[in-house]
C-alpha positions as CSV (number, residue, x, y, z in Angstrom):
1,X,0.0,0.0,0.0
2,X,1.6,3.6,-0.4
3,X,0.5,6.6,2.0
4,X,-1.9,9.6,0.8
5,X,0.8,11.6,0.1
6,X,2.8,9.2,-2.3
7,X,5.8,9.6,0.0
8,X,5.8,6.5,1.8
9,X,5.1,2.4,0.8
10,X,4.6,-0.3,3.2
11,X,4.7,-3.9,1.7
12,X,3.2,-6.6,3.4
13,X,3.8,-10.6,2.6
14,X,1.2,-12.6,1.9
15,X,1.8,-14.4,5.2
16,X,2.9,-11.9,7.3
17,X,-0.6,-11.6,8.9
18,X,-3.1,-14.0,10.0
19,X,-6.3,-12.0,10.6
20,X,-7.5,-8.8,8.2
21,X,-5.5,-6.2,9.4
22,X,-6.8,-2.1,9.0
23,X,-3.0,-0.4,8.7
24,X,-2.8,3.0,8.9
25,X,0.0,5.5,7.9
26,X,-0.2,9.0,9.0
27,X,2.6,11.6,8.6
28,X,3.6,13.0,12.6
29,X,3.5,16.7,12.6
30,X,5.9,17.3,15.4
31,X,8.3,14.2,15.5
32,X,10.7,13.6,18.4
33,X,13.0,16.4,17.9
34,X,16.3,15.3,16.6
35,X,19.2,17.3,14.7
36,X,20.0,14.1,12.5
37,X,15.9,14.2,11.4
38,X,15.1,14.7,8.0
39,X,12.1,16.8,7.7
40,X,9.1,15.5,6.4
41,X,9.5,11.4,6.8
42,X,8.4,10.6,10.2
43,X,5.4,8.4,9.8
44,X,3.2,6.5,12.7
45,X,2.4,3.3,11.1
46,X,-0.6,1.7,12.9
47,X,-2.0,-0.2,14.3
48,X,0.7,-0.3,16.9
49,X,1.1,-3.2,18.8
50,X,0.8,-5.5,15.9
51,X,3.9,-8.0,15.4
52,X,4.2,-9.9,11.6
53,X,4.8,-13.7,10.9
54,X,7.6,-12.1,7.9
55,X,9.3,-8.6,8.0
56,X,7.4,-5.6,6.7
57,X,9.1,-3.5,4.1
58,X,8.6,0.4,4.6
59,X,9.6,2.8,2.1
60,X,10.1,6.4,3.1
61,X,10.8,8.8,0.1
62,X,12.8,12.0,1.2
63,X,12.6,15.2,-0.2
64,X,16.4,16.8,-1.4
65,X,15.4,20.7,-0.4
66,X,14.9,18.6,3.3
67,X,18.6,18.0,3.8
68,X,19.9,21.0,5.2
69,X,23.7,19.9,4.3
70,X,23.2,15.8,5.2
71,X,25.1,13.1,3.2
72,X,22.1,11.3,1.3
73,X,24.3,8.1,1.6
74,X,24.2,7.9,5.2
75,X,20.3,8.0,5.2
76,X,18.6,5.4,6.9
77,X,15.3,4.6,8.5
78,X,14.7,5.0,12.3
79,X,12.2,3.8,15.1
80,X,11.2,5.5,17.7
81,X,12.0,4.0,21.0
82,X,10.7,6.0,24.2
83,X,12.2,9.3,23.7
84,X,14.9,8.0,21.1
85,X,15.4,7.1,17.6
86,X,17.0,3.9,17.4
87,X,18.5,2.5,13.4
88,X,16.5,0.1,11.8
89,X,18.6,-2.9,11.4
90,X,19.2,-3.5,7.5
91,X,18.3,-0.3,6.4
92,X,19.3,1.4,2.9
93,X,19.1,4.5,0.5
94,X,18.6,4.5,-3.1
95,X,20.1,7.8,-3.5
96,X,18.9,7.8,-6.9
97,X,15.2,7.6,-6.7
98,X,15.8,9.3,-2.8
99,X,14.2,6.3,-0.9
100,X,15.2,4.7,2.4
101,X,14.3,1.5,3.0
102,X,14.0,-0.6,6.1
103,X,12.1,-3.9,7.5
104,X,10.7,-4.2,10.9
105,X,8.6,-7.1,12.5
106,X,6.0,-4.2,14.2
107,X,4.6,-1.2,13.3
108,X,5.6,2.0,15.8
109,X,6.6,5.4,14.3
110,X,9.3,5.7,11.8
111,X,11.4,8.4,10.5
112,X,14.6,9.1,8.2
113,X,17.6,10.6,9.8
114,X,21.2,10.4,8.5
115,X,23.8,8.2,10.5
116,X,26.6,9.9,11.7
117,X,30.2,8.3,12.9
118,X,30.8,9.6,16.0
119,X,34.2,8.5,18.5
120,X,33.2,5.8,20.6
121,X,34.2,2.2,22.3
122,X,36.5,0.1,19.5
123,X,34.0,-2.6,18.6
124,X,34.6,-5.7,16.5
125,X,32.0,-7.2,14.9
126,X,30.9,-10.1,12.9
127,X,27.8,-10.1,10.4
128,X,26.2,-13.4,9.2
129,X,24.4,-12.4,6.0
130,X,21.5,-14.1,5.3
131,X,21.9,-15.1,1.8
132,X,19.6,-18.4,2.4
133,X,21.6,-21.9,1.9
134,X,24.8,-20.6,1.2
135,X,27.0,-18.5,3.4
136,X,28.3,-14.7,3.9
137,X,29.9,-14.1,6.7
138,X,31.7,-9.8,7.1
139,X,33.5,-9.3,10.1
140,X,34.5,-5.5,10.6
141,X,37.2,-4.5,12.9
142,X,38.0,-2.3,15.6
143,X,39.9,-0.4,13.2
144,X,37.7,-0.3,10.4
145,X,39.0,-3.2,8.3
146,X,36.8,-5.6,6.7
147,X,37.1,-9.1,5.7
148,X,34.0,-10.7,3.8
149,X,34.2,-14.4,3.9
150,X,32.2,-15.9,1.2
151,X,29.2,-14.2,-0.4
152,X,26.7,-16.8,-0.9
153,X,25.3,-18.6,-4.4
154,X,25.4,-16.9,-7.8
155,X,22.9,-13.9,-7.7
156,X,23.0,-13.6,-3.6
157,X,25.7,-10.9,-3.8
158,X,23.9,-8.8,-5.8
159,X,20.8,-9.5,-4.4
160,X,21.7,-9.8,-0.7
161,X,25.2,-8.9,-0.2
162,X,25.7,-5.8,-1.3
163,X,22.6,-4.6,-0.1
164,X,23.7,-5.3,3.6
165,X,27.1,-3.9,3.0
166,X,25.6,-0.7,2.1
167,X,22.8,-0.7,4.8
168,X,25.8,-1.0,7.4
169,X,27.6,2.1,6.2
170,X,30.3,-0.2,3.9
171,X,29.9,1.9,0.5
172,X,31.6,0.7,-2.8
173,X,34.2,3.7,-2.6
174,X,35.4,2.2,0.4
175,X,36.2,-0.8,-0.6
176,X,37.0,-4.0,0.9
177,X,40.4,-4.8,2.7
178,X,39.8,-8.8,2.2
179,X,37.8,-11.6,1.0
180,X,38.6,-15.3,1.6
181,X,36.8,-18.1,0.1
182,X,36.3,-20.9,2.4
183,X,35.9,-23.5,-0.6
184,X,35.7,-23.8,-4.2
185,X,31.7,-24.5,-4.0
186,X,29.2,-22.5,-5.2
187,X,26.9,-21.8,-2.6
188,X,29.6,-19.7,-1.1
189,X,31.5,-17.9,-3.8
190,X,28.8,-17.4,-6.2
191,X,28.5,-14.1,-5.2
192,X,32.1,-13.0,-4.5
193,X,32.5,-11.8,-8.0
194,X,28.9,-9.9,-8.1
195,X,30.7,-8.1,-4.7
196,X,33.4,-7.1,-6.8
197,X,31.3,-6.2,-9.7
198,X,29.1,-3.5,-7.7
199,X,32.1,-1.3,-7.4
200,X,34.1,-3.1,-4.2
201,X,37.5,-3.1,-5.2
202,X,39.7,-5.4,-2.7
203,X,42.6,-3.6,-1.6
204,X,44.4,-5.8,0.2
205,X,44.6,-9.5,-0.1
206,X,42.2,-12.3,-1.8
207,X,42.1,-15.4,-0.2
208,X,40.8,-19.2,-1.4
209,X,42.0,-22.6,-0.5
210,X,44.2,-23.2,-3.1
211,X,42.1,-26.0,-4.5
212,X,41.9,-27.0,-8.6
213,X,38.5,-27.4,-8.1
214,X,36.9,-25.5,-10.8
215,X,33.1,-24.5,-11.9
216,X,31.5,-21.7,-13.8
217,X,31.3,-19.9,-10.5
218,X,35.1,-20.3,-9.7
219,X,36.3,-18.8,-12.6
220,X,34.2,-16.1,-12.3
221,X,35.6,-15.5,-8.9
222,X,39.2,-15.6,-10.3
223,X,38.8,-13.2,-12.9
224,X,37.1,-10.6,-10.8
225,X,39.5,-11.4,-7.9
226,X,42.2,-10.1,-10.7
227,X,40.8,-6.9,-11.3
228,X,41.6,-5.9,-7.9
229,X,44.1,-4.0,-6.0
230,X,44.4,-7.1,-4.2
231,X,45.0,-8.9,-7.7
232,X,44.3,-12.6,-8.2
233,X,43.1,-15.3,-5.1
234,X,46.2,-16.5,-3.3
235,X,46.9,-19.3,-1.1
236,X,47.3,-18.5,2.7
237,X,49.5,-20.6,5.0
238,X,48.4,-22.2,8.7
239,X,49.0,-19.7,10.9
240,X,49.0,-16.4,8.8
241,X,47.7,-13.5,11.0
242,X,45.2,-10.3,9.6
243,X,45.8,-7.3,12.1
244,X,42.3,-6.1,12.5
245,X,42.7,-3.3,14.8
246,X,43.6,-2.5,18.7
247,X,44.7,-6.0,19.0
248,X,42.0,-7.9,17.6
249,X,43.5,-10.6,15.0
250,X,42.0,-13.0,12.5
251,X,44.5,-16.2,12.1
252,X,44.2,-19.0,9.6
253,X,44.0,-22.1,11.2
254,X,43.5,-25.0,8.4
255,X,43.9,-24.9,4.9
256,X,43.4,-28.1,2.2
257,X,43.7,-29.9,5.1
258,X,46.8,-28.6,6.6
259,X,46.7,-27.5,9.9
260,X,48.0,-24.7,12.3
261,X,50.5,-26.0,14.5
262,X,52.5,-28.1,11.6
263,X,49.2,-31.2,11.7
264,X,47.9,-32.6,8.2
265,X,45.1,-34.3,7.8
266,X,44.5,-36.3,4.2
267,X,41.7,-34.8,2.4
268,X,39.5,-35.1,-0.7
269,X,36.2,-33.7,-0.3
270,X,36.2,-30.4,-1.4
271,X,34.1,-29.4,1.5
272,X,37.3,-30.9,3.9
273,X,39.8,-28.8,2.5
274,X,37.7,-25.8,3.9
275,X,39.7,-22.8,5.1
276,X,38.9,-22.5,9.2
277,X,39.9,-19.3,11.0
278,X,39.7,-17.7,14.4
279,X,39.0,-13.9,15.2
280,X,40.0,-13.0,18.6
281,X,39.8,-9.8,20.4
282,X,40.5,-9.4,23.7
283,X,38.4,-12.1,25.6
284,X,36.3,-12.8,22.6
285,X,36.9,-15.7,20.0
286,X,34.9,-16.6,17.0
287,X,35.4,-19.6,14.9
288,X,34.4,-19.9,11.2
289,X,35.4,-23.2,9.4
290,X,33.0,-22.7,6.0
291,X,31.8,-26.3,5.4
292,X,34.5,-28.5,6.9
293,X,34.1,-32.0,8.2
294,X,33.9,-33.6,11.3
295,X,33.7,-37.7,10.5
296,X,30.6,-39.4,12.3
297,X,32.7,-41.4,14.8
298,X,29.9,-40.0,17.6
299,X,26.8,-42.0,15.4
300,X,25.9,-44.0,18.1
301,X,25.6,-41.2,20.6
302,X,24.0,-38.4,18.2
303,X,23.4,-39.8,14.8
304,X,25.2,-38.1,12.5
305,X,26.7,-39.8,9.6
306,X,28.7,-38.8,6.3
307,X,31.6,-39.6,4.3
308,X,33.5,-36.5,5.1
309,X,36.7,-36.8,6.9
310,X,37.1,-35.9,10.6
311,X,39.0,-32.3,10.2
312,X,37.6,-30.5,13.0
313,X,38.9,-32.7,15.3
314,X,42.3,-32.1,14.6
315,X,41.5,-28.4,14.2
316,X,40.0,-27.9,17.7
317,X,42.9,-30.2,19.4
318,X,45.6,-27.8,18.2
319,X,44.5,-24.9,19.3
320,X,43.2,-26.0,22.5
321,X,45.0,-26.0,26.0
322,X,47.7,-28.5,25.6
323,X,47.8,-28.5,21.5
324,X,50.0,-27.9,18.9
325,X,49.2,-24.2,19.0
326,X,47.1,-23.4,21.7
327,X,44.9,-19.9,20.6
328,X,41.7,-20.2,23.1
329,X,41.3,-21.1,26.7
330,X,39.9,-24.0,28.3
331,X,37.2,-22.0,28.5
332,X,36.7,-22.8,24.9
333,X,35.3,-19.9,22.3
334,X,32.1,-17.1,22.2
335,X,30.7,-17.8,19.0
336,X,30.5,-21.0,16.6
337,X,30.0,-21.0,13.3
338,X,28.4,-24.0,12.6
339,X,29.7,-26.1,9.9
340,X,28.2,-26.7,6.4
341,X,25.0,-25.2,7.2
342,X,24.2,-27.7,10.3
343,X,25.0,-31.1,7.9
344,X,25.5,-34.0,9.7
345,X,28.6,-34.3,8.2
346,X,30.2,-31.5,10.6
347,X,30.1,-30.1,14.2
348,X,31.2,-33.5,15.8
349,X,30.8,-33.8,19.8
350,X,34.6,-33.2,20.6
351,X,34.8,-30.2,18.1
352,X,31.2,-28.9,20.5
353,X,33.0,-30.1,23.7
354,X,36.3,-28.1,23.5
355,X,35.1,-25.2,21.8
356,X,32.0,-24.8,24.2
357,X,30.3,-21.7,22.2
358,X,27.9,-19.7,23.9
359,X,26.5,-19.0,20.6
360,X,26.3,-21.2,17.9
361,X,24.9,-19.7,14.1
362,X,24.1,-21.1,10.6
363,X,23.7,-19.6,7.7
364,X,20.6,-22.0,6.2
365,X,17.6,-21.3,4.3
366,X,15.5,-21.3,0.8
367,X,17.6,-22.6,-1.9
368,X,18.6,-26.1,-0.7
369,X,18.1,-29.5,-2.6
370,X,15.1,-31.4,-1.2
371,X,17.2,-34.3,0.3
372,X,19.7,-31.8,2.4
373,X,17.6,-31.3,5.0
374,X,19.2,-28.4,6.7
375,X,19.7,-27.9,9.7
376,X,20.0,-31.7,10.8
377,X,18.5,-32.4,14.1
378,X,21.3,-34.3,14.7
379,X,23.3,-31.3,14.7
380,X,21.1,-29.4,16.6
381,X,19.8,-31.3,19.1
382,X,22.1,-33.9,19.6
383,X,25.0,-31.5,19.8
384,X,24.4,-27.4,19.6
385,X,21.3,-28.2,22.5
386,X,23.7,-30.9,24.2
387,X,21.1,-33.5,23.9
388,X,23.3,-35.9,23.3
389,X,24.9,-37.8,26.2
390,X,28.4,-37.3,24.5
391,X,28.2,-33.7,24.4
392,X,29.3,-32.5,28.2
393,X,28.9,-28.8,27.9
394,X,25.8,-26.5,28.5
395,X,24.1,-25.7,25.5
396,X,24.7,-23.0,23.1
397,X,21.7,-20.4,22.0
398,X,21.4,-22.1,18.7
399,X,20.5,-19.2,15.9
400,X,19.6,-19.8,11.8
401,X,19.5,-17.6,9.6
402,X,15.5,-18.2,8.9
403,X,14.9,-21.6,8.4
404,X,16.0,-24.2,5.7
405,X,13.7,-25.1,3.0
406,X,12.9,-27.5,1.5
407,X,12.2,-29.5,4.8
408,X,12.0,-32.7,5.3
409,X,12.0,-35.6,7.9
410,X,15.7,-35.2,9.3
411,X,14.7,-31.4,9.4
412,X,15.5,-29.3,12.6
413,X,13.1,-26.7,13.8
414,X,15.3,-26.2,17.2
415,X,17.0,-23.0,16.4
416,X,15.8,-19.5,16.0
417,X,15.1,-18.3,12.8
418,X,16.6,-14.5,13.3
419,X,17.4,-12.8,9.7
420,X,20.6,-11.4,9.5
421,X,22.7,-12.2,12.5
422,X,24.6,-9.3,14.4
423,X,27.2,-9.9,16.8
424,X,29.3,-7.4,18.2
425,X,32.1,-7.0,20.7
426,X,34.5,-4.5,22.4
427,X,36.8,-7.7,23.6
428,X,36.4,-6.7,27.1
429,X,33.4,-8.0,29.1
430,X,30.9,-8.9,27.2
431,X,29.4,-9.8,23.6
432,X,26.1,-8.3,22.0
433,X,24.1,-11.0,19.4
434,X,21.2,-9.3,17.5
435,X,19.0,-9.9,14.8
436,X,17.4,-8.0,11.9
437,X,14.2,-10.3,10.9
438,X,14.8,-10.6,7.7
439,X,14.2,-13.6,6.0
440,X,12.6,-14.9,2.7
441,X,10.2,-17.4,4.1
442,X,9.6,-18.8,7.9
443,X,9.1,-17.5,11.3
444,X,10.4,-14.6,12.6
445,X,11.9,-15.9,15.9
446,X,13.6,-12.5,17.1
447,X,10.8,-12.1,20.5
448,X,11.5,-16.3,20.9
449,X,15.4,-15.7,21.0
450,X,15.1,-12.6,23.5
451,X,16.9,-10.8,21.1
452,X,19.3,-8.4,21.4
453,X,21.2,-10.3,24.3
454,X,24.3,-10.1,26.1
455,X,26.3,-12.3,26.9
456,X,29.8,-12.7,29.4
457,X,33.5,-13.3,27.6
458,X,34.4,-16.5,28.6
459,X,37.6,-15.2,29.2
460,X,36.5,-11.8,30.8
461,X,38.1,-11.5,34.2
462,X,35.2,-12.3,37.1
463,X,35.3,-9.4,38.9
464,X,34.7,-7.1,36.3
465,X,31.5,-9.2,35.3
466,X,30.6,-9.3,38.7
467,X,31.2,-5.9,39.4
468,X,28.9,-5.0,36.2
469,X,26.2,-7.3,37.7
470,X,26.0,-5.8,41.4
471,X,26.2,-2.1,40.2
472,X,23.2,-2.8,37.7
473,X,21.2,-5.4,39.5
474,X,20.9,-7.5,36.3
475,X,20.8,-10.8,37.9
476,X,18.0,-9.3,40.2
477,X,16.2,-6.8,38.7
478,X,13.0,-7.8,36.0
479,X,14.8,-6.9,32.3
480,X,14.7,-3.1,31.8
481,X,17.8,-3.4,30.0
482,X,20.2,-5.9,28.8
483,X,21.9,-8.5,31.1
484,X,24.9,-10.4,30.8
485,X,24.8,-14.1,30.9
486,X,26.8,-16.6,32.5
487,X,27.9,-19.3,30.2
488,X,26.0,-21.6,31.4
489,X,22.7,-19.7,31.6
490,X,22.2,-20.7,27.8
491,X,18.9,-22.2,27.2
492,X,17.7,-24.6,24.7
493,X,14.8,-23.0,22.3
494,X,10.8,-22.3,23.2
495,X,11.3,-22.2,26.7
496,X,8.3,-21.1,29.2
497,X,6.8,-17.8,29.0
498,X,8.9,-15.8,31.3
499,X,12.0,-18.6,31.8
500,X,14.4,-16.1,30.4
501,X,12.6,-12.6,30.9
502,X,11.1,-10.2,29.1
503,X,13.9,-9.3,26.0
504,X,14.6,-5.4,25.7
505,X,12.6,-4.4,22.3
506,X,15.8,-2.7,20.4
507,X,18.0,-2.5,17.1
508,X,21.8,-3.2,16.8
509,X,23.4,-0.1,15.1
């Protein structure tokens, strides 16, 4: 539907409501005063109150005499929270045809204002872009440097990626300082050359596994690849560190099956000679392995099986307490990235049990072949939830994408379905996960998750998370703002009413 005055559009998904539904649009003649407002765009969309099985698109066109000196580019689409406008997550401009677009899962009151860079704490942070099955994975550090790891199948980074990069403030004049392609597969650098194509010139390094696997969609990848600064995909050796900013460090950790630390382990599955990597900053460790193996030696204990070799393993031994090349603490890591989309032919019980993840992700969704049946809920259950009698650690809060599709019996339905997942980090007490709700079919499981949550470092020294908790009253207060949680305060999914508190209604930036 588009507003009286032609200015704004709201498009609504078949299925994104259940019963007839009146919506109103009404332009707000004295907005919440704000210097970063554009004039003219705030808008209470009604009724309010009203959550949406899919993400609502609202369109808010802008009028150029209305700027007053603001950059057009750094336009974006704002709710109204209280007394403050907070960003819509996902939000974009087409400067050309001066619309800013945005989803939300509610309708409240909306407005453009321009986003500003101001000085504040040095965050890292880590985007999972939902590009459906497939994967695209950005992490951003503290200094500014970005690395875009994989970029989902062909037509997802034009279609997904590069919308996301934009709505996040990463323009094509910027650039990019690094891409690495996990594997030579499609489903995760079909896009990378689309990336390149919309004007984001790599300026430092390209990165693939060094695999002669070849397809249409790798030899686009190379030729694009050698159009940039960065020139043509190289190699990277075991142990080869990115500087990301203030200390924060990415560090490859297996390549083609050769491991940090000086291990090897005989591969031939393409999906096995995965690139795996760490980020760490501070107390905070993610670990992203694209679709590498993890053999089925658990079977009996949570049902996985596959022909794919037993990498992880290996991988998780070495840099573990006592390894080859010990990078995390016994403590384990923050954040998994969850192997080959939640197959069953990754995320074994020992790789679960060392690396004890507060969060686990999976980039999953529309697009898959009817017999993949992604996420497994052997995967899930068995070892993300810790439902499986081998797995000895709590369980992670176990987040998708949306959910896969085409289902089927081996199907899981255990994790959230979230949109785009947000995680960010300033490496010293505490990690943030949020959500943007956008997804192409599914539930919209934000509310369910008790998104945006906080969660403790694992390696964050005590006192400082205690200290955190006493001054606040988190642990004792009901939730008017966001809580840190102990590691073992994860929960597995659709828990009671109430169980884990009301979840504080807000945005990422």
């Amino acid at each position: 539907m588009t507003a009286a005055d032609g200015k704004v559009t709201v498009q609504v998904p078949a299925s994104a409501l259940t019963t007839p539904t009146a919506i109103t649009v009404a332009p707000v003649v004295s907005p919440q005063p704000d210097p970063k407002l554009i004039p003219g765009t705030a808008y209470d969309f009604g009724p309010a109150g009203v959550s949406f099985a899919q993400p609502v698109t609202l369109r808010i066109r802008y009028d150029a005499t209305a700027l007053s000196g603001a950059n057009p580019a750094q336009l974006r689409v704002h709710k109204l929270v209280g007394t403050t406008w907070t960003l819509l997550g996902g939000s974009s401009v087409d400067v050309a045809t001066r619309t800013v677009t945005g989803q939300t899962s509610g309708f409240s009151i909306y407005a453009v204002l321009e986003v500003v860079s101001t000085p504040g704490p040095q965050n890292l942070e880590v985007h999972q872009i939902n590009v459906g099955w497939g994967s695209a994975v950005l992490v951003r550090g503290p200094d500014g440097s970005t690395v875009l790891l994989e970029a989902g199948n062909t037509g997802k980074g034009t279609a997904h990626v590069v919308p996301y990069l934009q709505g996040i403030g990463i323009q094509p004049s910027q650039g990019l300082d690094y891409t690495i392609a996990g594997h030579q597969h499609c489903d995760h650098v079909g896009g990378l050359d689309e990336v390149i194509q919309a004007g984001y010139n790599v300026k430092r390094k390209n990165f693939f596994n060094g695999s002669v696997n070849s397809n249409s969609c790798t030899d686009q990848w190379q030729a694009a690849s050698a159009t940039t600064t960065a020139g043509i995909h190289a190699v990277p050796a075991p142990g080869t560190v990115i500087a990301l900013g203030n200390g924060a460090s990415l560090t490859f950790l297996a390549v083609n099956g050769s491991l940090i630390g000086g291990g090897h382990v005989a591969v031939s599955d393409e999906n096995d000679r995965s690139i795996a990597i760490l980020v760490k900053y501070g107390g905070f460790d993610f670990l992203w392995a694209s679709d590498l193996g993890g053999g089925d030696a658990d079977n009996a204990c949570t049902g996985r099986s596959t022909s794919q070799a037993d990498i992880e393993t290996a991988l998780i031994t070495a840099i573990s307490p006592g390894g080859s090349a010990p990078l995390i603490s016994s403590g384990g890591i923050d954040v998994l990235y969850v192997n080959h989309h939640g197959s069953e032919s990754s995320t074994n019980h020992t790789y679960m049990n060392l690396a004890r993840p507060a969060v686990a992700i999976i980039g999953v969704g529309e697009g898959q072949s009817s017999n993949f049946q992604l996420p497994r809920r052997s995967v899930v259950e068995k070892v993300l939830l810790a439902q499986g009698a081998c797995v000895t650690v709590p369980p992670a809060l176990a987040l998708q994408t949306e959910e896969g599709a085409p289902t089927g019996a081996e199907t899981s339905f255990a994790a959230y379905s979230v949109g785009d997942i947000r995680i960010v980090t300033d490496g010293q007490a505490s990690f943030t996960v949020g959500g943007t709700g956008r997804v192409s079919q599914g539930p919209v499981e934000l509310v369910g998750a008790g998104l945006p949550r906080q969660f403790g470092l694992d390696d964050a020294l005590a006192p400082t998370v205690a200290a955190l908790a006493q001054a606040t009253g988190w642990r004792t207060q009901p939730f008017n703002r966001l809580r840190v949680l102990s590691r073992d305060e994860r929960r597995p999914k659709r828990l009671p009413d109430g169980a884990i508190g009301t979840p504080l209604r807000a945005t990422l930036p």
